[in-house]
N, C-alpha and C positions, 0 to 999 in steps of 0.2 A: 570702445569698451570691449574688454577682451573677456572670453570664455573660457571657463573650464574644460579640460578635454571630456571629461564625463558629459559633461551636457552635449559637445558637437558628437561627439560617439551615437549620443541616445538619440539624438535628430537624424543622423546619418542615418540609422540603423533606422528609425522610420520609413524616410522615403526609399531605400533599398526596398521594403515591401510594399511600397505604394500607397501607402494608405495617406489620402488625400489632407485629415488630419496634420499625418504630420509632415507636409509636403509645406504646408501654410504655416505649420508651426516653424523650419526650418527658415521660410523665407521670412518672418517677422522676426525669427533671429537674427537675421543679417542685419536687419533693419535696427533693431536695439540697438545693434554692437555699435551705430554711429552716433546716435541717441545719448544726452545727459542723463543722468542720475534724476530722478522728480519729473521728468518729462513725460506728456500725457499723450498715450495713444491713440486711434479714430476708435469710437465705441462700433458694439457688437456688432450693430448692425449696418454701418460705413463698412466695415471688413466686411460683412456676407456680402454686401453690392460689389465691393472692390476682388474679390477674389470668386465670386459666382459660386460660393457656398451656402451653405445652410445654416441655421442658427447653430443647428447641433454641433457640425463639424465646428464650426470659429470656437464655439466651447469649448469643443475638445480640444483645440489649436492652445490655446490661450490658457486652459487648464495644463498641459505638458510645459510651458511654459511658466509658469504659474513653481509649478513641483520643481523646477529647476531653478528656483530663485532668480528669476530673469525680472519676471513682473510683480505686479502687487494693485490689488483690485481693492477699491475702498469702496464698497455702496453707498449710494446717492452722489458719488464724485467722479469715478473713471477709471481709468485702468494704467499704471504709470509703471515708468522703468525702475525697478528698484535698484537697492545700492549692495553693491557686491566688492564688502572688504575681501581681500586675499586672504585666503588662510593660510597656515605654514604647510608645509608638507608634511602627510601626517608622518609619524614614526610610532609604531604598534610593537617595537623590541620587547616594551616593560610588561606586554601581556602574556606571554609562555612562561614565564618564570612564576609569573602569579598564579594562571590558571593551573599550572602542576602539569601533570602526564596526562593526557589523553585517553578515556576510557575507553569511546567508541570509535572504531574503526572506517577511518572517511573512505575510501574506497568503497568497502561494502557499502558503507550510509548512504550514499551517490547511487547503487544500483535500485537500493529498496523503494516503490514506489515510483522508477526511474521510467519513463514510457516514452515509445515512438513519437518523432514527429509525425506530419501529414504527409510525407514524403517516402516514409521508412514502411515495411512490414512488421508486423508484432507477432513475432513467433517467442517472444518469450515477456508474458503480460499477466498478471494475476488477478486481472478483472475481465468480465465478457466485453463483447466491441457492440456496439450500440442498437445493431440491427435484433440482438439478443434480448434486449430488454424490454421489458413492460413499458415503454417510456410513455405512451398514450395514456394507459392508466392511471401509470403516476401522474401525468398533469391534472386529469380529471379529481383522482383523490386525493390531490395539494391542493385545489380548488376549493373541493369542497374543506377540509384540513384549514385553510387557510379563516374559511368564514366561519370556525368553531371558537367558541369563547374561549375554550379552553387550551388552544393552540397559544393563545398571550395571556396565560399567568402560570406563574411559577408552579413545578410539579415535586417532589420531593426529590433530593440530590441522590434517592436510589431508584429513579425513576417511578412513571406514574404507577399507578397502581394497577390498571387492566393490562398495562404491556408485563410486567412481570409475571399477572398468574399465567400469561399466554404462551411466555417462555419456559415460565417452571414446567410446563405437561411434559414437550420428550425426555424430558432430564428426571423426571418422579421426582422432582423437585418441591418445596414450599415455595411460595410464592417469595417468602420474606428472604430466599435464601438466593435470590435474584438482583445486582446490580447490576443496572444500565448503565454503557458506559461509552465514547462519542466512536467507536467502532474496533474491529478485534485487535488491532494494533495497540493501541491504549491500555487495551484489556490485558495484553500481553504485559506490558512495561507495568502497568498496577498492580498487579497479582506479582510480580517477579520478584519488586521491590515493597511488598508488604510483608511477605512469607519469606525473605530474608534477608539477611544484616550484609553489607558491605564486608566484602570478603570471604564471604560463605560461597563452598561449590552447588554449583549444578550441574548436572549430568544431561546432554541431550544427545540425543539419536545423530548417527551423522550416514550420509548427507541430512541436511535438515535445512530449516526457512530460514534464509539470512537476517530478514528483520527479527526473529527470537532470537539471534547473537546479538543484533546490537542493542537487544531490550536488554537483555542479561549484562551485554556490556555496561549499557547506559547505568542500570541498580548496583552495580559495581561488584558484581559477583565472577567469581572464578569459575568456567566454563572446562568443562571435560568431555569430551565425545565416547560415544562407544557404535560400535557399528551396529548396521540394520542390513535384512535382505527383504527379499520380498513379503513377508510376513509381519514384518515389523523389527523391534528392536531386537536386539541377539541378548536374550534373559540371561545365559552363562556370564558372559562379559558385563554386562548389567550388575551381578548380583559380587563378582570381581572390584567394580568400580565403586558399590556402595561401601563393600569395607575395606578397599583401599583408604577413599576420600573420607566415610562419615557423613557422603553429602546428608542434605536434607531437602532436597530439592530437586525432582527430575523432567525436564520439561519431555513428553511426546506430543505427537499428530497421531493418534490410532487410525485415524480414516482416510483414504487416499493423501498420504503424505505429500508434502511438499517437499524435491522434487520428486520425489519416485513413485508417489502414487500408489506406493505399498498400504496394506490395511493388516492390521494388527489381528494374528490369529485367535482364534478363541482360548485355544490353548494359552499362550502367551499374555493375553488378556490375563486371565488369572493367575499366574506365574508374578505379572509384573506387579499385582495387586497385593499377593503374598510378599514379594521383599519388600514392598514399602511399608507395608503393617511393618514386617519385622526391623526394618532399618528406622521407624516413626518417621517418615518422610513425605512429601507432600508430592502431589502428580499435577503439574500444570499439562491441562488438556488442551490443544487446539485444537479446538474443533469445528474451522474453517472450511471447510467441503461438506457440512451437512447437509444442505440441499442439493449439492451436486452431484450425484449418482448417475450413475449412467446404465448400468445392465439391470442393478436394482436399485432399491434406496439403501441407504448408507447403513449399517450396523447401530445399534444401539451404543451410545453414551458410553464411554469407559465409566463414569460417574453413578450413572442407572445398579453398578456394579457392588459397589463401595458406600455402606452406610455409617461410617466412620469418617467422614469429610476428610480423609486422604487426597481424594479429588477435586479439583477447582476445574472448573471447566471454563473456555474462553468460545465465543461464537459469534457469529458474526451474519450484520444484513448485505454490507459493500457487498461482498462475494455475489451472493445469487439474486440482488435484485438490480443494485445497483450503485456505480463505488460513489454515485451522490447524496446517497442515504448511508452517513457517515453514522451509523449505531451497533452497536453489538449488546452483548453480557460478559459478567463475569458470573459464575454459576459455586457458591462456595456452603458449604456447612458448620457450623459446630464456632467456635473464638473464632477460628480464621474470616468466616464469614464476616463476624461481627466487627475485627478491626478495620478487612476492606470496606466495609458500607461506614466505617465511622472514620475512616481516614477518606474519604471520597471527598470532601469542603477542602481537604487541604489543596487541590488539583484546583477543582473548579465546583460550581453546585449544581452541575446536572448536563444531561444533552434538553438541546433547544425544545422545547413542548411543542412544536410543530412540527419537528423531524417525527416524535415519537406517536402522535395522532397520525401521519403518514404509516409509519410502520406497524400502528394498530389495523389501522383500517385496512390497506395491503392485507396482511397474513389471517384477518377475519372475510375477508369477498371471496368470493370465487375465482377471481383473477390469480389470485396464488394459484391455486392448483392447476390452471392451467396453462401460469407462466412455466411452471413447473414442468409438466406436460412437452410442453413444446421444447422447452431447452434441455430435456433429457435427450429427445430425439435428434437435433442440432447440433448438441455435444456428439452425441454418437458416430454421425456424418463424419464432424470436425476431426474426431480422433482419427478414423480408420483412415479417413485423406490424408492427415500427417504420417501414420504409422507406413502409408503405402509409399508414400514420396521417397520418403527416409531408408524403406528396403529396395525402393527400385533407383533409386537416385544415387544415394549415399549406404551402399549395400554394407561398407567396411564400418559404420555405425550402428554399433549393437544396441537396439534397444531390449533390456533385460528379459522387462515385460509389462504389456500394457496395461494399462490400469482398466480399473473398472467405474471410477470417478476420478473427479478432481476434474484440473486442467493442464497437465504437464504430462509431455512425456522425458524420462531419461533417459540419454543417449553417450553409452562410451567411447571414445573414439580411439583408434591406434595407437599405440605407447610409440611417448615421439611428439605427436601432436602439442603444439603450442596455444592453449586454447584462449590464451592472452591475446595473442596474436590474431588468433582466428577469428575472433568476439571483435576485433578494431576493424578486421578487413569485413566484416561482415556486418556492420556500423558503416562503414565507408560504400560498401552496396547496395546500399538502401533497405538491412534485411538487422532487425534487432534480437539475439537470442541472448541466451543466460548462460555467462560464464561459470562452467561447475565451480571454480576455486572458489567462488564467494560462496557455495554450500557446505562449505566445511568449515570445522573451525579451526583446524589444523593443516597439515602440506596434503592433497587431493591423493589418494591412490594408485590412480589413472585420472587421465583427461577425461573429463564430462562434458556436456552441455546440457541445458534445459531447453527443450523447445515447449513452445505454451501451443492449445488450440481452439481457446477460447475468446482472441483476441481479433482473429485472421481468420476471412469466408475461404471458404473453399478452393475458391480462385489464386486467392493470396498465398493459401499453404502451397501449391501447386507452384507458382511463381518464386517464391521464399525460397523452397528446398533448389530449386533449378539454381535459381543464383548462388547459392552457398556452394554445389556441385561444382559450379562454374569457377571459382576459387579456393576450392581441396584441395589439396594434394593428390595427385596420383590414388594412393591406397584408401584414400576412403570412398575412391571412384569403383575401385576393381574388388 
C-alpha cells in the first residue's frame, strides 16, 4: 500500500525532532503499507506493551495517523487500515482567474505576526517574551474566571458590560461607545472596512505598522503615505494629501509609533484634529502602546480630544499583558459608532466570555498596576542595552531617536545597504529583525531596520547585535 508523499514528509518530519509519538507513528506506517485495505490492527494497549509506550503517546501515534487517512477507528470494534482511493493530481489553474487580483500583499502578510523559532533571537517581535508577563497571575485569575458562571454564557456581541464602562474611562468615553473586539488587529481591519467603501483612500503616516497596510489592503482601500519625523505626522504634507485625494480616512499611531517610536506633538495633535473637521474625515487611532511607556505614561487619547467622533480609536490587551489574551476595543462615537457595533454579528457575535472575565479581573486587581510597574522598568533596561549594542557595535546605524515607549527602536543603515539581503543573512544567524521595506507602503527612502526590545533579555540583545556586527559590512562596523 503506497503513501502519499505528504504523509511520509509529515512522519519524517516527526522523527527528525524526536518526538516518540511520531517515531511509532512512522514505524506503524511501514507496517500498513504491507497491510490490506479492512485489516485490523493490535489495540491500544498491545501497542503500548509492544512499543514500551504510554497510552498517551500510542494516542498520539495513531491519531497522526488517523489525520492522514491511513487508519480508521470504529468504537466497540478496532482500529483498521483504511482505504486510500488515488486522487488525481490536483490542478488549482482555475483559481487565479476567479479569485481576481490580489488585495493583500503576501510578503508583508508573512512578516505580520511572523515570530522566532526556539533557536533564533527576537530582535524584531511585537509582543513581550514570557519572563515579562504576569503569566502566574493570569493562571490564578483564569482559574478563578474559569469557575464563574458567567465565563459560559453568552455576553452581548459589544461585549459585556463591566469590560466596556472599564475601558471607556481613559478615552472620557460612554461606555455604549465601546466595542470589544478579539484584539487590536481585528480592531484595525473592522473600523477600516466599516468607515469605508472599496476604493476609497486613506492616508497613513509612513514608516508605519505593516499589518494597518494589509488591513487597509484587505477592505480594499487605496493607501497614500505621507511622511512622519520624530513628532509625528508632517501636518503641511498631510493637509497637501487631504485635497489632493478627498480622502476620508486617515489612519495614525500618535503614541510611540510603530516603528519609530515617535509621539505625536501636542501642537500637531491639534493641527491634525483641525484638517480633519475641515476635510469631514475620520482618524483611525492605534492606539497600541498605551500601556507601554517607559519614562512616563503615554499621552492622553488623540480621541480624549475630539467630541465630534472624528476619532475611532483601536486598543489593545495582546500588547501589555499578553499576546494570549487575544482582546482589544474599538473606541467610536456619533453613526460611526453605531454601524460598527451593528455590523459586529456580521464577523462573529463577540470574544469568548472567559477571555473577557480574565480581562475584567486583570485590569480591576492590583496585579495591573504592578505588572505595570515592573515592565516599565524592564522595558527601560531593555531599550538602553539595545540602544548601546547598536552605538557601540554597529556605530554606522543611526538610530534617529529613542523612544520613550513602545517597543521598537529604528535604525537607518548606509545607502547601499541591502536590507533584503541583510534580513535573510540575519535569519540565517540565528538573529530575526524587521525588514524597514515592509514599513512603507511605497519604495523605502533609505534602508531601515526595525530592531524590537521587548522580545529579547538582555543577554540576547547583547548576543543579537554581536552577530548582526559579525555579518555587516565593513561601514556599519566603522
Amino acid at each position: 500500500m503506497s503513501l502519499p508523499n505528504h504523509a511520509i514528509t509529515l512522519l519524517n518530519s516527526g522523527v527528525s525532532h524526536n518526538n516518540r509519538a511520531a517515531q511509532i507513528a512512522a514505524e506503524l506506517q511501514q507496517r500498513i503499507s504491507g497491510m490490506r485495505t479492512g485489516e485490523r490492527l493490535p489495540g491500544a494497549r498491545q501497542l503500548a506493551t509492544e512499543f514500551r509506550a504510554s497510552a498517551g503517546t500510542i494516542s498520539s501515534a495513531l491519531a497522526t495517523l488517523t489525520a492522514l487517512g491511513l487508519i480508521l477507528t470504529e468504537p466497540g470494534r478496532g482500529t483498521f487500515v483504511a482505504s486510500r482511493a488515488v486522487l488525481a493530481e490536483p490542478d488549482f489553474t482555475w483559481q487565479t482567474p476567479v479569485l481576481g487580483r490580489t488585495r493583500v500583499d503576501p510578503e508583508r502578510a508573512s512578516r505580520v505576526g511572523a515570530y522566532a523559532g526556539s533557536d533564533h533571537i527576537p530582535l524584531s517581535w511585537g509582543y513581550l517574551s514570557a519572563e515579562l508577563l504576569p503569566t502566574e497571575e493570569l493562571r490564578q485569575i483564569g482559574a478563578r474566571a474559569a469557575r464563574s458562571s458567567r465565563a459560559w454564557v453568552m455576553t452581548p456581541p459589544t461585549g459585556s458590560a463591566e469590560l466596556r464602562r472599564l475601558l471607556s474611562a481613559d478615552y472620557q468615553a460612554e461606555p455604549s461607545d465601546v466595542l470589544v473586539v478579539a484584539g487590536g488587529q481585528q480592531g484595525l481591519v473592522f473600523a477600516m472596512r466599516t468607515l469605508a467603501e472599496p476604493g476609497d483612500t486613506i492616508i497613513m503616516e509612513s514608516p508605519t505598522y505593516p499589518g494597518a497596510i494589509i488591513a487597509a489592503q484587505s477592505a480594499g482601500l487605496a493607501i497614500k503615505a505621507v511622511p512622519s519625523d520624530g513628532d509625528g505626522i508632517l501636518v503641511d504634507r498631510l493637509r497637501d494629501e487631504l485635497e489632493r485625494t478627498r480622502a476620508r480616512s486617515i489612519y495614525l499611531q500618535p503614541n510611540y509609533a510603530n516603528p519609530t517610536g515617535a509621539v505625536l506633538s501636542p501642537e500637531r495633535r491639534t493641527q491634525v484634529l483641525e484638517l480633519a473637521a475641515r476635510a469631514g474625515a475620520f482618524i483611525v487611532e492605534d492606539d497600541w502602546a498605551r500601556h507601554l511607556g517607559i519614562e512616563s505614561s503615554a499621552p492622553a487619547p488623540l480621541f480624549t480630544q475630539d467630541p465630534h467622533g472624528h476619532v475611532v480609536s483601536v486598543l489593545t490587551l495582546s500588547k501589555p499583558a499578553s499576546p494570549g489574551i487575544r482582546l482589544g476595543a474599538v473606541i467610536a462615537r456619533g453613526p460611526a459608532g453605531d454601524r460598527l457595533r451593528a455590523s459586529r454579528t456580521a464577523d462573529d457575535l463577540g470574544v469568548s466570555p472567559i477571555v473577557q472575565e480574565i480581562a475584567l479581573e486583570l485590569l480591576t486587581s492590583p496585579v495591573w498596576p504592578r505588572h505595570l510597574k515592573r515592565l516599565r522598568s524592564a522595558l527601560a533596561h531593555r531599550r538602553d542595552a539595545l540602544a548601546f549594542a547598536i552605538a557601540s557595535s554597529l556605530p554606522a546605524a543611526r538610530v534617529p531617536h529613542v523612544p520613550r515607549g513602545g517597543l521598537h527602536l529604528w535604525a537607518q543603515l548606509p545607502h547601499g545597504t541591502d536590507t533584503r539581503e541583510f534580513s535573510a543573512a540575519a535569519h540565517s544567524a540565528g538573529v530575526l529583525v524587521g525588514d524597514g521595506r515592509h514599513f512603507f507602503v511605497d519604495e523605502p527612502p533609505s534602508p531601515f531596520l526595525r530592531l524590537s526590545f521587548g522580545a529579547a533579555t538582555e543577554p540576547q540583545i547583547a548576543e543579537g547585535v554581536r552577530r548582526l556586527a559579525a555579518l555587516s559590512p565593513t561601514t556599519l562596523r566603522s
